[in-house]
N, CA, C and O atoms as a MOPAC input file, in Angstrom:
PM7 MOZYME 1SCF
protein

 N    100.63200 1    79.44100 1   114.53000 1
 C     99.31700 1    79.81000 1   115.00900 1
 C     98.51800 1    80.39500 1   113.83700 1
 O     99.22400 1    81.07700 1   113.09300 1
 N     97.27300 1    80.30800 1   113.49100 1
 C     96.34400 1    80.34300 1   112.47700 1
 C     95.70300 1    81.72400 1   112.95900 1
 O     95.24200 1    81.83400 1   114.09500 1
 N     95.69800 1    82.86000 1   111.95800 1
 C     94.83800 1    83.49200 1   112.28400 1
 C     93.02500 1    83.53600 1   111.93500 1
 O     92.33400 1    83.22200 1   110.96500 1
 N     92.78300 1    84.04400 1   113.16300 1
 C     91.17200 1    83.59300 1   113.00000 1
 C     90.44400 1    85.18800 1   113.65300 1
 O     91.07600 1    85.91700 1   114.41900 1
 N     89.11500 1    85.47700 1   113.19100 1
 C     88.60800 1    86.08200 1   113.48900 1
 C     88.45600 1    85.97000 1   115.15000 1
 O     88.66100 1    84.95300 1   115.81300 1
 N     87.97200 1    87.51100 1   115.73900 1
 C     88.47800 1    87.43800 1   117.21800 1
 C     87.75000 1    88.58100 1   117.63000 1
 O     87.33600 1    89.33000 1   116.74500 1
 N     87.46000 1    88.91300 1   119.12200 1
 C     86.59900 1    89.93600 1   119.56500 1
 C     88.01200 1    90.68000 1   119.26100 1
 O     88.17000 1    91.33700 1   118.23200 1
 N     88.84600 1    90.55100 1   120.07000 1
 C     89.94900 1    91.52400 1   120.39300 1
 C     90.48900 1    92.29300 1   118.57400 1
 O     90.94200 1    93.42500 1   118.40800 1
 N     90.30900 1    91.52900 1   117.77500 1
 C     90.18600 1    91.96200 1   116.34200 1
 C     89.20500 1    92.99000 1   116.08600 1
 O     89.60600 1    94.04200 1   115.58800 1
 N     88.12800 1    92.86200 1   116.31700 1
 C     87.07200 1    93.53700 1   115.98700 1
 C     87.22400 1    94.92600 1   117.07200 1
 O     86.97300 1    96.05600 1   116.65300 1
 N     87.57400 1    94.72800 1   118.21000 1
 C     88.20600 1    96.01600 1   118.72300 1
 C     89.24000 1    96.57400 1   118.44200 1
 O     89.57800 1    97.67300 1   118.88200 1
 N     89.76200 1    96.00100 1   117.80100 1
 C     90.85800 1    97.33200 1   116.76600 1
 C     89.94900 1    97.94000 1   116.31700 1
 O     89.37000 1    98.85700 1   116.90000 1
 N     89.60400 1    97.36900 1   114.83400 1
 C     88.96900 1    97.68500 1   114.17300 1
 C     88.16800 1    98.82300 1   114.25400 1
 O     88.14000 1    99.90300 1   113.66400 1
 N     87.33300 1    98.13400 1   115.40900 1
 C     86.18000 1   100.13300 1   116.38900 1
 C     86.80000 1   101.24300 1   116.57500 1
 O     86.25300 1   102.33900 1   116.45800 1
 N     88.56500 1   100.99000 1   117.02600 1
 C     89.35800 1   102.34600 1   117.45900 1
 C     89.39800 1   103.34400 1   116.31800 1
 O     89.88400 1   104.45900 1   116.50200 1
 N     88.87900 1   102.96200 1   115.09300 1
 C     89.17000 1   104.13000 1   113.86200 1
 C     88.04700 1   104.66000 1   113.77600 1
 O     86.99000 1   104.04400 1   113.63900 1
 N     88.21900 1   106.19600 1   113.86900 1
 C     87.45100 1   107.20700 1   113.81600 1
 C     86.28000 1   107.36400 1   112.56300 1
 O     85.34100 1   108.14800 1   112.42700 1
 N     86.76400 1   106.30400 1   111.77000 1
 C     85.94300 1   106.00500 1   110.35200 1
 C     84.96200 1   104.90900 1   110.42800 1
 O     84.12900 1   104.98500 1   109.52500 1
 N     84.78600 1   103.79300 1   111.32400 1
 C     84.48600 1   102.46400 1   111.75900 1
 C     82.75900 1   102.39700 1   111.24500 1
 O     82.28200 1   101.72900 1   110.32700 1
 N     82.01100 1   103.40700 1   112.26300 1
 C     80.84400 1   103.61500 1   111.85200 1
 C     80.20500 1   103.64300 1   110.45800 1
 O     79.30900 1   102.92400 1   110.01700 1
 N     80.83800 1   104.58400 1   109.90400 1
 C     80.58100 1   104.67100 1   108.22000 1
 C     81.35700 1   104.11400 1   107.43300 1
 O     81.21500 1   104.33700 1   106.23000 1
 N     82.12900 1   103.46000 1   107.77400 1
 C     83.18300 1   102.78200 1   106.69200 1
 C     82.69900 1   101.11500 1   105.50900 1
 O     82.17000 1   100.11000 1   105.98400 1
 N     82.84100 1   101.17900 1   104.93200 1
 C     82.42200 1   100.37300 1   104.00400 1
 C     83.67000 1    99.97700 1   103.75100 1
 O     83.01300 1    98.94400 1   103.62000 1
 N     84.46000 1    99.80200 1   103.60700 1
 C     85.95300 1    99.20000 1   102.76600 1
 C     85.90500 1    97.82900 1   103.19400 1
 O     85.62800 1    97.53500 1   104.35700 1
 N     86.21000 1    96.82300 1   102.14700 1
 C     85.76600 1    95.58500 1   102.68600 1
 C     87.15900 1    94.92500 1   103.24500 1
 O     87.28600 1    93.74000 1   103.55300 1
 N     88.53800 1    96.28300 1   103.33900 1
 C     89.73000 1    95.23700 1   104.11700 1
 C     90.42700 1    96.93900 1   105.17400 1
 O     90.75000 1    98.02000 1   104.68300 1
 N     90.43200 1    96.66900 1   106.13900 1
 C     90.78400 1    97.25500 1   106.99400 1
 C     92.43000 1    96.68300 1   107.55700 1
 O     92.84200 1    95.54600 1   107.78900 1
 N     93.33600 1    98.52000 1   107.66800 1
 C     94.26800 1    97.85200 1   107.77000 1
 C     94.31800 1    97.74700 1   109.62700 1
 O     95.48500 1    97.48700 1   109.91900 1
 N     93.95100 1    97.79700 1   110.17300 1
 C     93.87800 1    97.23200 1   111.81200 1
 C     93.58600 1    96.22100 1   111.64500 1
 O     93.82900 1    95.67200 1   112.71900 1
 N     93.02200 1    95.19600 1   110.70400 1
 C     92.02500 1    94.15700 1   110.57600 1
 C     93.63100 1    93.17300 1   110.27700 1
 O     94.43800 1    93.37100 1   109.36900 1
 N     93.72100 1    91.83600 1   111.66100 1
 C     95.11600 1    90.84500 1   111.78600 1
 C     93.96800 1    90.07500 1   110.25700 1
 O     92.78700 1    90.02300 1   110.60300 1
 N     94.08900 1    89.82300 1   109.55700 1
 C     93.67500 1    89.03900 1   108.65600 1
 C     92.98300 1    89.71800 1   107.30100 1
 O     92.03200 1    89.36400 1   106.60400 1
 N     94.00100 1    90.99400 1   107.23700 1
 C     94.07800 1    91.69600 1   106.30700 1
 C     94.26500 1    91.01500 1   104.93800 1
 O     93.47400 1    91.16800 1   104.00800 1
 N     95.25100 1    90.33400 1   104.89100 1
 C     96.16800 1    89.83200 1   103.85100 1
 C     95.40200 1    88.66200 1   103.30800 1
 O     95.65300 1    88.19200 1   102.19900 1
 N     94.75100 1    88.33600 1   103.85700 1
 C     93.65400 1    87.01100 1   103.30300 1
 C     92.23600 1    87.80700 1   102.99400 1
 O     91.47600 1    87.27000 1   102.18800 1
 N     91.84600 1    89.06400 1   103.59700 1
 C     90.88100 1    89.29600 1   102.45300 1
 C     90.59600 1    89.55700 1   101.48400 1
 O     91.50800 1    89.97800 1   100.77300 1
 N     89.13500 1    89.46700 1   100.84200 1
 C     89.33900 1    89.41800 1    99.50200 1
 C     88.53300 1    91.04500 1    99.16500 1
 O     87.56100 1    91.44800 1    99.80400 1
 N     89.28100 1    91.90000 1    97.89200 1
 C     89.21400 1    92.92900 1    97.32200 1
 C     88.64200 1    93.44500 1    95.99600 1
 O     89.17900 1    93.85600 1    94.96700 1
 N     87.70500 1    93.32600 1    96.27400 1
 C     87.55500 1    93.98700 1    94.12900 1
 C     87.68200 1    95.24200 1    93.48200 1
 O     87.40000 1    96.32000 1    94.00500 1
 N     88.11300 1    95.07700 1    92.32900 1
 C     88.74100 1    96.52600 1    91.84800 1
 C     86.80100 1    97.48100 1    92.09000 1
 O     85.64200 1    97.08400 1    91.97200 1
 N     87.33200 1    98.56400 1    92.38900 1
 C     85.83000 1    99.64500 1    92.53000 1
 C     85.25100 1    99.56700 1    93.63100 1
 O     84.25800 1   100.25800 1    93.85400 1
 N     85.94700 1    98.38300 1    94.88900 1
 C     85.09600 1    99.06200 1    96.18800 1
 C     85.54100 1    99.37200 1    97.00400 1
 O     86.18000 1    98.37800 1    97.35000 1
 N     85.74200 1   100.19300 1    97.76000 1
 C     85.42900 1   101.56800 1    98.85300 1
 C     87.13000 1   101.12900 1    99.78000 1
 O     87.27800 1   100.07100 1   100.39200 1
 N     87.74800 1   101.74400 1    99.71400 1
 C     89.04500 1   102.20200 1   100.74100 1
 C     89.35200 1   102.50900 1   101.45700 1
 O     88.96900 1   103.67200 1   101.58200 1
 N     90.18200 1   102.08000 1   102.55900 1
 C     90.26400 1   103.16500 1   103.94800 1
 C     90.52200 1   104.16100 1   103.62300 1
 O     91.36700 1   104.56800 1   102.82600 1
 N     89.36300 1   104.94400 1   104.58900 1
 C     89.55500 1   106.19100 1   104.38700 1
 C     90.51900 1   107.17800 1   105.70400 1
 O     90.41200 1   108.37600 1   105.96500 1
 N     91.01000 1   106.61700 1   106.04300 1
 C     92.10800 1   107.28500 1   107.50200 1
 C     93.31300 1   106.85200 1   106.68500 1
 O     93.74700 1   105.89000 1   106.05200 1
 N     93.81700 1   108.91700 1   107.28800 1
 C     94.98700 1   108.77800 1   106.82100 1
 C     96.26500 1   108.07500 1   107.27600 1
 O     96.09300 1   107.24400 1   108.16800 1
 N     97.41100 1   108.23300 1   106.87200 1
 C     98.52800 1   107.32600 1   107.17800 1
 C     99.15900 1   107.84700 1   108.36200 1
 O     99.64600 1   106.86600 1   108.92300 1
 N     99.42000 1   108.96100 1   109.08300 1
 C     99.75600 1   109.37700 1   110.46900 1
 C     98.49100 1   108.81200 1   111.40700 1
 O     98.76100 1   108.15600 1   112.41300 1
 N     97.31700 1   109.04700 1   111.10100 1
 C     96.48200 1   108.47300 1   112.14100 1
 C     96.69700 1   107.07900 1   112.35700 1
 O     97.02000 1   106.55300 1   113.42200 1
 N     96.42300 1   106.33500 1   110.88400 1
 C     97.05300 1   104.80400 1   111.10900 1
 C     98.32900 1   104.09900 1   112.02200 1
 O     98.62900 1   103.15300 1   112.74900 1
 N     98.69900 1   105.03900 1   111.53600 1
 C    100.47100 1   105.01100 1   112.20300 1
 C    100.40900 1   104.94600 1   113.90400 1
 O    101.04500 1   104.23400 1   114.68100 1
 N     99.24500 1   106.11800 1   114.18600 1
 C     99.68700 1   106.55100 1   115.64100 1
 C     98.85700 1   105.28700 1   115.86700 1
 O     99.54400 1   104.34000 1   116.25000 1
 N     97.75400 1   105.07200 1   115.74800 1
 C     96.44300 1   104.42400 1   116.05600 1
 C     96.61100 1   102.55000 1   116.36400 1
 O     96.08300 1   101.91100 1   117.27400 1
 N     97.70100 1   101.93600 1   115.04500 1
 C     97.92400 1   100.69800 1   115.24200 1
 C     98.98600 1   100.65400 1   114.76700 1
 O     99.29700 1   100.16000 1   113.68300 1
 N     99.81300 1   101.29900 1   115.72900 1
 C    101.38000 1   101.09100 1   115.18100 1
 C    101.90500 1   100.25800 1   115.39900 1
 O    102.91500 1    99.95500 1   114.76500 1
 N    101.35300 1    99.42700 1   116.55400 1
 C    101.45700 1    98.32900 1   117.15500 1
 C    101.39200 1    97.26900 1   117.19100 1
 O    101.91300 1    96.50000 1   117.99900 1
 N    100.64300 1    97.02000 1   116.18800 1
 C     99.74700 1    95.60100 1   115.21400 1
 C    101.12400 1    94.90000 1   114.53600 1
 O    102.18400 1    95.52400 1   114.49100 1
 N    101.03200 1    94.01900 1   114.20100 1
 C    101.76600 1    93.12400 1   113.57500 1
 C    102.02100 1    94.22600 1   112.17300 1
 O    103.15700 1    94.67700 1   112.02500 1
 N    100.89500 1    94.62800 1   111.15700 1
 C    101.45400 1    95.37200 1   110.16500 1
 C    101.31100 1    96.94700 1   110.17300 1
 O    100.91100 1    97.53000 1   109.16600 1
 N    101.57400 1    97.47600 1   111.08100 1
 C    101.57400 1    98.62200 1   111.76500 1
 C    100.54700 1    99.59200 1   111.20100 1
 O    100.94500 1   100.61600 1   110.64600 1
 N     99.06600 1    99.29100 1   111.32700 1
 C     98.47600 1   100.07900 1   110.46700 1
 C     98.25100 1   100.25300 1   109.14000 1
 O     97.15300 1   100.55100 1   108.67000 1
 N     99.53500 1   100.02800 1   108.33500 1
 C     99.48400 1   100.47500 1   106.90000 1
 C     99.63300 1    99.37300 1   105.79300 1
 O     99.96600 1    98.20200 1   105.98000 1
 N     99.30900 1   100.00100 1   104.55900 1
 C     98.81000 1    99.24900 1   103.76300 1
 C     99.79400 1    98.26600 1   102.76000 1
 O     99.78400 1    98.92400 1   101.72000 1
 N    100.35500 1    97.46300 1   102.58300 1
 C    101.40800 1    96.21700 1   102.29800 1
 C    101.93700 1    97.01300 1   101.41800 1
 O    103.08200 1    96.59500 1   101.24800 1
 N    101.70500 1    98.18000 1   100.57800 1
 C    102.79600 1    98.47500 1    99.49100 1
 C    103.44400 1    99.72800 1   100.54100 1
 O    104.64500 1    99.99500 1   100.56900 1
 N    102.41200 1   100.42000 1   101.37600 1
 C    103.25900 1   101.39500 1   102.44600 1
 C    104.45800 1   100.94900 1   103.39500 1
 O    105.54200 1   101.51300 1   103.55100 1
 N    103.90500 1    99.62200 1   104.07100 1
 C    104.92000 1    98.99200 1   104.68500 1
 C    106.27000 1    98.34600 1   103.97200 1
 O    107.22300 1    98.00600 1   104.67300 1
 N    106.28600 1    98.21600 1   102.70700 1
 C    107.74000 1    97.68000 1   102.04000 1
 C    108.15600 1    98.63800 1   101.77900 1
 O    109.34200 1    98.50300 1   101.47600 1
 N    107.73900 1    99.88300 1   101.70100 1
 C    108.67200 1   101.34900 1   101.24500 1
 C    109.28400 1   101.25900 1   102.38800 1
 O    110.51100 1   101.23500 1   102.47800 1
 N    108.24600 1   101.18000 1   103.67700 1
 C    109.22600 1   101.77800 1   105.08300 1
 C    110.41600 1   100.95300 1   104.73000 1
 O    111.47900 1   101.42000 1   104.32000 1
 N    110.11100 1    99.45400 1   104.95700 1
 C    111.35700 1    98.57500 1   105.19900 1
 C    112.37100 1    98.54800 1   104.39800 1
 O    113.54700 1    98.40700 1   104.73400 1
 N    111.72200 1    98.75400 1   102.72600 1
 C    112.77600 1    99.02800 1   101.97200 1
 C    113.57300 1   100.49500 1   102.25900 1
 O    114.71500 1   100.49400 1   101.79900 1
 N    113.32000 1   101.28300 1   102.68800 1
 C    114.49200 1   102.15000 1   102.46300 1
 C    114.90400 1   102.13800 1   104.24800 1
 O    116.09000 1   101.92200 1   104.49500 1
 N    114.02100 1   102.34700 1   105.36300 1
 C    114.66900 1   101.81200 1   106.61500 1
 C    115.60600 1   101.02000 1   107.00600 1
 O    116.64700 1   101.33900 1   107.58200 1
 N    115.09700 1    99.52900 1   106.56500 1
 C    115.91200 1    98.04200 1   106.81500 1
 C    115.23300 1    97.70300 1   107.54800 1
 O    115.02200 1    96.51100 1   107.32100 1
 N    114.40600 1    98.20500 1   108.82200 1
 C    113.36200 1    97.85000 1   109.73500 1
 C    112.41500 1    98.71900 1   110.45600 1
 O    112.75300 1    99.90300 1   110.47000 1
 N    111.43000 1    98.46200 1   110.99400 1
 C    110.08400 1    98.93000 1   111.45000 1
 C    111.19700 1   100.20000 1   112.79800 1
 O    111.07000 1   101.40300 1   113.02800 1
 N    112.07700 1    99.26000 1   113.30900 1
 C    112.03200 1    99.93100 1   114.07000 1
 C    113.60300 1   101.14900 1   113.76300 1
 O    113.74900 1   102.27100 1   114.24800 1
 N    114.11900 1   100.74600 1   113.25200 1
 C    114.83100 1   101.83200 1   112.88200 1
 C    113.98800 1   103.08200 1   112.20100 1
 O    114.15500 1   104.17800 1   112.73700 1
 N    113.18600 1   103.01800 1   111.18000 1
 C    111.88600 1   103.92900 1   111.22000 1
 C    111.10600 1   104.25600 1   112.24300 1
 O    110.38700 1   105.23100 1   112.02100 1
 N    111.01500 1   103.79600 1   113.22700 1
 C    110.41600 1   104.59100 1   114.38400 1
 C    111.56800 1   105.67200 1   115.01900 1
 O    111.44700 1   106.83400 1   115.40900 1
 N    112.39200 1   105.03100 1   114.96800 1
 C    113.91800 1   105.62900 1   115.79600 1
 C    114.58600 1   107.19500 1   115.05400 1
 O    115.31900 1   108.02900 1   115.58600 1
 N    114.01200 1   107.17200 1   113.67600 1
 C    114.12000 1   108.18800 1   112.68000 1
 C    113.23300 1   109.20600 1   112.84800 1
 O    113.58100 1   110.36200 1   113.08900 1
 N    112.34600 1   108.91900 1   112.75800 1
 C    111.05100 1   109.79200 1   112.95800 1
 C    111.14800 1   110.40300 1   114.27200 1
 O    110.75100 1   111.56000 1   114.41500 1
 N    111.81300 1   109.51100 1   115.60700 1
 C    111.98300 1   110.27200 1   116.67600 1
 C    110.09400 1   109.94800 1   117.46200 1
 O    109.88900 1   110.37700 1   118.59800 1
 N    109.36300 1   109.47500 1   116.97900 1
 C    108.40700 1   108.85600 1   117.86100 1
 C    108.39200 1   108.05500 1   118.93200 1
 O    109.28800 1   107.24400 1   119.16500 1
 N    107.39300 1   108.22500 1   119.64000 1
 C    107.56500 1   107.68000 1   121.29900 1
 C    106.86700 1   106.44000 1   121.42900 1
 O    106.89900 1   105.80400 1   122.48200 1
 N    106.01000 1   105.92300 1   120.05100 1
 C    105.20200 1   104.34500 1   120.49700 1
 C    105.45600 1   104.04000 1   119.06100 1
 O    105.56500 1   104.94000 1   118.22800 1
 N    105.55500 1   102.72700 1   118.75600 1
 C    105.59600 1   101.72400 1   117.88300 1
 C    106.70500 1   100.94200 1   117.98500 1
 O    106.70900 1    99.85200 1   117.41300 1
 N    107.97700 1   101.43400 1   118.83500 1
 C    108.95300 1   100.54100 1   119.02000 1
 C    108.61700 1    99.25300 1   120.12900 1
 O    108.08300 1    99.36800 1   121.23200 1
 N    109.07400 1    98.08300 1   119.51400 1
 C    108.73800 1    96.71400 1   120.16300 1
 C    109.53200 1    96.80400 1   121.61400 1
 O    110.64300 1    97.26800 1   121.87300 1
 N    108.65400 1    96.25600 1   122.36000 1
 C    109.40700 1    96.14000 1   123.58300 1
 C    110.94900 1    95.15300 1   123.46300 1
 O    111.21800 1    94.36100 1   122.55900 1
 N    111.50100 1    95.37500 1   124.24100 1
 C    113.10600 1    94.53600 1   124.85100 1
 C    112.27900 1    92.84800 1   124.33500 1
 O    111.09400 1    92.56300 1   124.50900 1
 N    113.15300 1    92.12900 1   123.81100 1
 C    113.01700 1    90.50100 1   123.83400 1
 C    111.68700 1    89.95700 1   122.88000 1
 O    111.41700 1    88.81100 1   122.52000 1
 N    110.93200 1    91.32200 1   122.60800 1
 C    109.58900 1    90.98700 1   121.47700 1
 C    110.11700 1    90.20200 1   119.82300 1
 O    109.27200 1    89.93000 1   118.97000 1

């Protein structure tokens, strides 16, 4: 399946408390993160990494930003054994996901 721009995308996106004023031209709630494009000198998410965390933990890349997410996995082994550590109550995938 191809990802494509989407209302239900763009409502992530609104759930961050930064949305209004934010300028960063790659958002990590944003499913088509990884295909946008970045230039060195412009503007960054500005929400921190627990808000991210709580906020779209849920998302395919849980909020955070591709070099944050290979630390988890690298020293975890998986998303969800890092949830299971931390002792948090949402980001673990449902049964059969």
């Amino acid at each position: 399946m191809a990802l494509r721009e989407s209302n239900a995308n763009t409502l992530e996106m609104e759930k961050c408390c930064h949305f209004e004023h934010c300028d960063a031209p790659k958002c990590p709630a944003d499913v088509l993160y990884r295909i946008r494009v970045f230039y060195p000198g412009e503007p960054i998410c500005k929400a921190r990494k627990p808000y991210r965390l709580r906020t779209w933990g849920h998302l395919l890349g849980h909020g955070l930003f591709p070099k944050e997410l290979a630390g988890i996995l690298r020293h975890y082994g998986t998303w969800d054994n890092f949830v299971i550590e931390k002792g948090w109550k949402y980001g673990l995938r449902p049964e059969g996901a």
